[in-house]
C-alpha positions as CSV (number, residue, x, y, z in Angstrom):
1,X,60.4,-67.7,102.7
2,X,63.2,-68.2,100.6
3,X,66.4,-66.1,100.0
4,X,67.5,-66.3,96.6
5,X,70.9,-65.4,94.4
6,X,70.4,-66.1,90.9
7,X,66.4,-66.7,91.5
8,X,65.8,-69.9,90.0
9,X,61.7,-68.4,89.7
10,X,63.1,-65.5,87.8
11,X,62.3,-65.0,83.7
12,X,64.6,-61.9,83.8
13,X,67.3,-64.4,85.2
14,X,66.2,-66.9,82.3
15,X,66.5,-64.8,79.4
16,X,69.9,-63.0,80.3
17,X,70.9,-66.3,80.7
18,X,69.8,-67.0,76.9
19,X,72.0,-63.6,75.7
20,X,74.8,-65.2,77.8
21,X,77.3,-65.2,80.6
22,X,74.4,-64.0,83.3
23,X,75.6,-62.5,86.9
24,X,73.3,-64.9,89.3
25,X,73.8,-61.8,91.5
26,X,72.2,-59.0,89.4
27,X,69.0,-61.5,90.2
28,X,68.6,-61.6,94.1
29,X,65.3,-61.1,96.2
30,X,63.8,-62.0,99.6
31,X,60.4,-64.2,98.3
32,X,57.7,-64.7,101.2
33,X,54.8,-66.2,101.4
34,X,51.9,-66.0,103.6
35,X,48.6,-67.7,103.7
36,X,46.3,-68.0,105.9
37,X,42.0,-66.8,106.0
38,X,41.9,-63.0,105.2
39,X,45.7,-63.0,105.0
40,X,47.7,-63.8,101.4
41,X,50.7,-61.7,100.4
42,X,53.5,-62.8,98.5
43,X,56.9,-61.0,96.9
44,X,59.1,-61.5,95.3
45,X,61.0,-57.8,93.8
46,X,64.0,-58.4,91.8
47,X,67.1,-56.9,92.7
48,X,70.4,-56.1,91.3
49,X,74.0,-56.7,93.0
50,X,74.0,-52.9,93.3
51,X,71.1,-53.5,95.9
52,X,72.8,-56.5,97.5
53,X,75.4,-57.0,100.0
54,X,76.8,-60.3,101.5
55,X,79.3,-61.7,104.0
56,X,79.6,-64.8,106.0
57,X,77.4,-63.9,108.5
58,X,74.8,-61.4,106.8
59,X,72.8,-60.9,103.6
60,X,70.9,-58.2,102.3
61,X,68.8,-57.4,99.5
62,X,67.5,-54.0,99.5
63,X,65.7,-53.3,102.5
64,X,65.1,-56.8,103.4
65,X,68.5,-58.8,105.4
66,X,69.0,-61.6,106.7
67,X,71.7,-62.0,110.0
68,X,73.3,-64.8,111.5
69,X,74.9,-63.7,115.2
70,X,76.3,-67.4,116.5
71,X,72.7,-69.1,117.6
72,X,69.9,-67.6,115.8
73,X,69.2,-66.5,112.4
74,X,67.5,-62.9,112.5
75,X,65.4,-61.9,108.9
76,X,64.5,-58.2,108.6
77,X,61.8,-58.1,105.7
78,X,60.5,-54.9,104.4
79,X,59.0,-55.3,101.0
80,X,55.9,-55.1,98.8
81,X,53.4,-58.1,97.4
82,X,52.2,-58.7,94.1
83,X,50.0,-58.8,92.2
84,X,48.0,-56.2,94.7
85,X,50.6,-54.4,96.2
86,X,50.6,-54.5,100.3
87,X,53.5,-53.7,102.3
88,X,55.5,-57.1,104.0
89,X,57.5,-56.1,107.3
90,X,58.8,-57.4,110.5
91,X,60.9,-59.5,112.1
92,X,61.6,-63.2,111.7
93,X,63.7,-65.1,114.2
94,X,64.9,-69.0,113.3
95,X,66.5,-70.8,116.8
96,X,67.8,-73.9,115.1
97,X,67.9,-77.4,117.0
98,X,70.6,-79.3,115.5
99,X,72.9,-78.3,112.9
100,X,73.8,-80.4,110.1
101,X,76.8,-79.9,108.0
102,X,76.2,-81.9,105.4
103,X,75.3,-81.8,101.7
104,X,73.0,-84.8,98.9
105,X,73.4,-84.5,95.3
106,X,70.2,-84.1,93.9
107,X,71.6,-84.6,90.3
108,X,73.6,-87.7,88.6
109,X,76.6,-85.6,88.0
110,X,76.5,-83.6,91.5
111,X,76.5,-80.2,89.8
112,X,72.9,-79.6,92.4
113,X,73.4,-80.1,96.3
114,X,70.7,-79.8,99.0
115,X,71.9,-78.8,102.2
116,X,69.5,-78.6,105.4
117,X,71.4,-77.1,107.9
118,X,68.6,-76.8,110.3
119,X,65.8,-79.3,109.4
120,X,64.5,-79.0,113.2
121,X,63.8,-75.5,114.1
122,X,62.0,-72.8,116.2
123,X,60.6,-70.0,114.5
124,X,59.1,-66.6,115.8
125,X,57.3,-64.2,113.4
126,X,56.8,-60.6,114.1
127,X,55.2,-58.6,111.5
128,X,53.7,-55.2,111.6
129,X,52.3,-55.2,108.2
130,X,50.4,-57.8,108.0
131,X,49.7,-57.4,112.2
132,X,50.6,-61.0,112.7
133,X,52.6,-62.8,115.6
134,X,53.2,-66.4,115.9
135,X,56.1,-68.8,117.0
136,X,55.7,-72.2,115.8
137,X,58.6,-75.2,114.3
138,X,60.4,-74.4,111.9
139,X,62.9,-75.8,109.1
140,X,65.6,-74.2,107.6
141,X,68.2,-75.1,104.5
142,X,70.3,-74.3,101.1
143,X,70.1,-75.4,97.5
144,X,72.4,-75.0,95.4
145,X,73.8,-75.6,91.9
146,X,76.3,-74.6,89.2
147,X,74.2,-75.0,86.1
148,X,70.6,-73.7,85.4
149,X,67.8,-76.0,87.6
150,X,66.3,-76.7,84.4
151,X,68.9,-78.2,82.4
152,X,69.0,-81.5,84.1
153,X,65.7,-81.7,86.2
154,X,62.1,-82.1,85.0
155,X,60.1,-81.3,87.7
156,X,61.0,-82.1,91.5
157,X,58.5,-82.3,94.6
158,X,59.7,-82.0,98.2
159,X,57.8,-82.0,101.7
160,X,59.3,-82.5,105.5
161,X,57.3,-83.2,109.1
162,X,57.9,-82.7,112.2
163,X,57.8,-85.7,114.3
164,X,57.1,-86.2,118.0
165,X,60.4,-86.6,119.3
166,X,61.6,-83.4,117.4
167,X,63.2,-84.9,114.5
168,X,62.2,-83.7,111.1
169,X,61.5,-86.1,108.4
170,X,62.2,-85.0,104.1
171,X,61.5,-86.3,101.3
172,X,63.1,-84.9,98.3
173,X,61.7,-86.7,95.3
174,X,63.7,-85.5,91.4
175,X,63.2,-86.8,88.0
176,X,65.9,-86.2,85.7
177,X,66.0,-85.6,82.3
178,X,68.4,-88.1,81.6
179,X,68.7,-90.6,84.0
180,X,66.9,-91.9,86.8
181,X,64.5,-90.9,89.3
182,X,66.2,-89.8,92.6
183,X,64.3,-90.1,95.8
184,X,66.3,-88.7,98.9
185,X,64.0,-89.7,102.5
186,X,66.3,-88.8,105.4
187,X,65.3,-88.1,109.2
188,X,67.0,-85.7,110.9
189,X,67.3,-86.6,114.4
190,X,67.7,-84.0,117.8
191,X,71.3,-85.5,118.5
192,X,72.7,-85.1,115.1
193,X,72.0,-88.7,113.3
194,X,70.8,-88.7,110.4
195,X,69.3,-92.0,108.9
196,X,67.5,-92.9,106.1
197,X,63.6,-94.8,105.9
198,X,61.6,-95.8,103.3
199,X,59.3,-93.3,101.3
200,X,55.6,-94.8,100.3
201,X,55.2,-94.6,96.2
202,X,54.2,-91.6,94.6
203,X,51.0,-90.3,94.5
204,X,49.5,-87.1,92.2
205,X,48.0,-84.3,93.6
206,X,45.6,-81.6,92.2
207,X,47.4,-79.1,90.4
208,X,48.1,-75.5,91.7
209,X,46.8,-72.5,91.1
210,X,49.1,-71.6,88.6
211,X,48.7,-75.0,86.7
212,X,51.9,-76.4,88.3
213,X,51.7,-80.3,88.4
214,X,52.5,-81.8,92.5
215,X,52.8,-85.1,93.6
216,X,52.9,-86.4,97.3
217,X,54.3,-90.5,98.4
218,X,50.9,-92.1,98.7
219,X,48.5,-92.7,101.5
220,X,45.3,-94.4,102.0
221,X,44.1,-92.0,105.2
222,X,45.4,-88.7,105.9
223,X,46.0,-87.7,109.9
224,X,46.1,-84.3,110.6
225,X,47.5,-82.9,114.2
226,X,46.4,-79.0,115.0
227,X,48.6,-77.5,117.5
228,X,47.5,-76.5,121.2
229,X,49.3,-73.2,120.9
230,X,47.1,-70.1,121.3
231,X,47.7,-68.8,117.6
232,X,46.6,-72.2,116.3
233,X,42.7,-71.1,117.3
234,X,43.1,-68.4,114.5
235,X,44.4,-70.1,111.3
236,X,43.8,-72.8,109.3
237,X,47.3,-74.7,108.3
238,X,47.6,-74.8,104.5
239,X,48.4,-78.7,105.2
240,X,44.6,-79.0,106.0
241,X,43.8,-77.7,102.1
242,X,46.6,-79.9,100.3
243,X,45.3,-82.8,102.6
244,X,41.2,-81.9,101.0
245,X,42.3,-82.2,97.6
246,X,44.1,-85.4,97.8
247,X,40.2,-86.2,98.4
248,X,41.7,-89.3,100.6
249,X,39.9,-89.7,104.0
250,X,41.3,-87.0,106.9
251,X,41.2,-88.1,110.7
252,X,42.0,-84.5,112.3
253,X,42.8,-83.5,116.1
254,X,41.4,-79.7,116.3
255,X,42.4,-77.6,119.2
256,X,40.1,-74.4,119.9
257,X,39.5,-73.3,115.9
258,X,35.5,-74.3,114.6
259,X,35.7,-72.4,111.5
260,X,38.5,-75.6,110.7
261,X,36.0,-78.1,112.2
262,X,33.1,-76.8,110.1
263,X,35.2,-77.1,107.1
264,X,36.2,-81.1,107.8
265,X,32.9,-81.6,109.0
266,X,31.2,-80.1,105.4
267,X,33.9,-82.5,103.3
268,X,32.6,-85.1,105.3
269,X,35.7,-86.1,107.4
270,X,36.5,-87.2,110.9
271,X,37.7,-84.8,113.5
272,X,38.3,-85.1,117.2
273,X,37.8,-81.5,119.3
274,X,40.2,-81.8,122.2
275,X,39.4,-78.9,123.7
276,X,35.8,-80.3,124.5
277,X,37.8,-83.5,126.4
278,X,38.9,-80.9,129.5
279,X,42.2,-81.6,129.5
280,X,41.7,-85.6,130.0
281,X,44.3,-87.0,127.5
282,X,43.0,-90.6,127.8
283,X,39.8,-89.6,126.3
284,X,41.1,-88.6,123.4
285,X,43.5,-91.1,123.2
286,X,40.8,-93.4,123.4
287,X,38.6,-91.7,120.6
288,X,41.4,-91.5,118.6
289,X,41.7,-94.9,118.5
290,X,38.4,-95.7,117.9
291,X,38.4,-94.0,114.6
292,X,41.9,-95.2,113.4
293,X,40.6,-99.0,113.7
294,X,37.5,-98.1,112.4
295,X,39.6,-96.6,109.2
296,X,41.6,-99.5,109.5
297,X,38.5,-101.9,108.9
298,X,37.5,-100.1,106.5
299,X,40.4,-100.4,104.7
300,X,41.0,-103.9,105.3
301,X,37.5,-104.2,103.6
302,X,37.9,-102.4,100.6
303,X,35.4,-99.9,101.5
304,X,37.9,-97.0,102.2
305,X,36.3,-94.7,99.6
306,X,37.7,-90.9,98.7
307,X,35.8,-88.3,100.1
308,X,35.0,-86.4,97.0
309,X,32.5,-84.2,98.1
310,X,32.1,-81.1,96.5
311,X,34.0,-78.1,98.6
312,X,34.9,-74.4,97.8
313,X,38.8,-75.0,98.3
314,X,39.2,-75.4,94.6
315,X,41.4,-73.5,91.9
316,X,38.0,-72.2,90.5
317,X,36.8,-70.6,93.7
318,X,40.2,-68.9,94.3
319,X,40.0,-67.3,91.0
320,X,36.5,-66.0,91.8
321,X,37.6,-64.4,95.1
322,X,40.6,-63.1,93.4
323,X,38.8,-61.1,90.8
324,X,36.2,-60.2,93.4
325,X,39.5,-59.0,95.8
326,X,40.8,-56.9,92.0
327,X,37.2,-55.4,91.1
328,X,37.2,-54.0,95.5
329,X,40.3,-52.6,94.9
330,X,39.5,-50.7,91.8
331,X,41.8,-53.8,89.7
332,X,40.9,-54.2,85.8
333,X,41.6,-58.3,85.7
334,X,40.8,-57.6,82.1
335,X,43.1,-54.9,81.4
336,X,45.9,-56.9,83.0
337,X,45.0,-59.7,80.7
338,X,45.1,-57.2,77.9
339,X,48.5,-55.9,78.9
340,X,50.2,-59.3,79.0
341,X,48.6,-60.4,75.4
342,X,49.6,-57.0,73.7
343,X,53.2,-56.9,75.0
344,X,54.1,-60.9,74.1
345,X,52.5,-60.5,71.0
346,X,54.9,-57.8,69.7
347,X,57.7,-60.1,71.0
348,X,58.1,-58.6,74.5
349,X,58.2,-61.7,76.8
350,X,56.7,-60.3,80.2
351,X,54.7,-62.7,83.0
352,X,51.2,-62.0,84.1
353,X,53.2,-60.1,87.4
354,X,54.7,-57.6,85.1
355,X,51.7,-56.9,83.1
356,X,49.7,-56.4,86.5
357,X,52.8,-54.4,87.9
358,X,52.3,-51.9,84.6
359,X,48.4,-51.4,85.0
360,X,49.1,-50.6,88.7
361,X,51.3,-48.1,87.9
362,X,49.1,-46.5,85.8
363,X,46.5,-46.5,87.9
364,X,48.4,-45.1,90.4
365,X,49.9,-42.5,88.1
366,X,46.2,-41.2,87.7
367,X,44.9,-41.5,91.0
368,X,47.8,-39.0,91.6
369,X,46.7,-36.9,88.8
């Protein structure tokens, strides 16, 4: 989830910026995003600086605030997703490890600064709508900047990991419109040091749904660790989908969760069930390292091949169940379409999310009637 002043996502931001001086606080929401089998929402309602207050130790933007008492960072979210509207709330709690008070330019002239004040993190989610409960690691931090994110940068891509002695690893990798290529890799250790290691080259990966270009620093294999936690027998991390469409070979450790098994086994990659080992952590050490030098060999023999076997994780299918989710709900996908064409083509610039929010509202309105 993100917290936003002067929503860098925002075309209402963008084009009052184009009229003028814009007020980055008449542009404020709380965006979150979850993902997850038979659970997506995501929001992201506008608000003005008449629905926002602020202070050092709280923010809030409309019914949604976040609170910061001395040692853990409390997020109160109430709000509604789009396209299909379904109601957000709970509680999110953030117990940070060590905090960093420190700041990287991102740009050549410093006008953009990353902060990550709490890169290694404990999270605990609450939510009532959706009824979901996890606790998991977490990473928190700040961007910010005093000109608009796209004057100086052309695109960006940014990832982090948790490592196994709790420090958090992040790459931050920005090309500039003018100037160089600026690669931040930093890990953030549990006593406080920070220190710097080298990032492998850049690597492309599949676009998003939305046609976004992504990259990732390269890899020839892919390992994948599923957590022992309870909750991890229920979800499939969105790490496991990024990792399919990189198409480069997967070695996974699975804990308790077949439908994920089923879904490396069908794209044809390795995976290790440690709940079928009974606890005996040398077995699995061992198996584990069976694969990795047969990967290894492999490799060293040219023969490391992608897996591009055919799979339903693709752009394509998601549209198909999305349009299959919209014609269940009663949802014209057409009528949305039409609704965006008519209104840019008399010169009112709207995004696919406000034609959907108009045909909602209509339908609505006669549902009521």
């Amino acid at each position: 989830m993100i917290a936003f002043v002067g929503s860098v996502f925002s075309s209402y931001y963008h084009w009052a910026r184009q009229r003028g001086h814009a007020d980055p606080e008449n542009h404020c929401c709380i965006n979150v995003c979850l993902y997850g089998p038979g659970v997506r929402r995501w929001t992201m309602t506008e608000r003005s600086r008449a629905s926002m207050s602020r202070s050092v130790d709280h923010f809030a933007v409309g019914p949604s605030a976040l609170h910061w008492d001395g040692s853990a960072l409390t997020i109160t979210v109430d709000e509604w997703s789009n396209p299909l509207p379904q109601r957000v709330r709970g509680r999110i709690r953030l117990h940070p490890g060590a905090l960093f008070n420190q700041t990287w330019p991102l740009d050549d002239d410093a006008r953009h600064h990353w902060g990550p004040l709490a890169p290694a993190s404990r999270v605990e989610v609450d939510l009532d709508h959706p009824d979901l409960r996890w606790e998991g690691a977490g990473y928190f931090d700040s961007n910010e900047g005093s000109e608009p994110i796209e004057r100086p940068f052309s695109s960006w891509d940014w990832s982090r990991s948790t490592l196994a002695d709790g420090s958090s690893a992040v790459v931050y990798d920005v090309r500039q419109k003018a100037g160089a290529d600026r690669l931040l890799a930093l890990r953030f250790r549990p006593d406080g040091a920070v220190e710097s290691f080298a990032a492998d080259a850049r690597h492309p990966l599949s676009r998003t749904f939305w046609r976004v270009p992504r990259h990732m620093r390269s890899a020839d294999a892919l390992l994948l660790l599923h957590g022992l936690e309870p909750i991890c027998s229920e979800y499939i991390p969105s790490k496991l989908y990024e990792y399919l469409w990189t198409e480069r070979p997967i070695l996974a450790l699975v804990h308790l969760n077949a439908q994920m098994v089923e879904v490396l086994a069908a794209c044809g990659h390795d995976c290790i069930r440690t709940d079928l080992y009974s606890g005996s952590q040398a077995s699995i050490a061992s198996h584990t390292a069976a694969l990795l030098e047969a990967l290894v060999g492999q490799w060293m023999r040219g023969q490391l091949s992608d897996k591009s076997i055919g799979h339903p994780y693709s752009t394509k299918a998601a549209v198909a169940q999305m349009q299959k989710l919209a014609r269940d709900r009663g949802i014209d996908i057409k009528a949305i379409y039409s609704e965006y064409k008519a209104a840019n083509a008399i010169g009112e610039s709207i995004s696919f999310e406000d034609a959907a929010s108009r045909v909602l509202e209509r339908l609505e309105w006669k549902q009521r009637k």
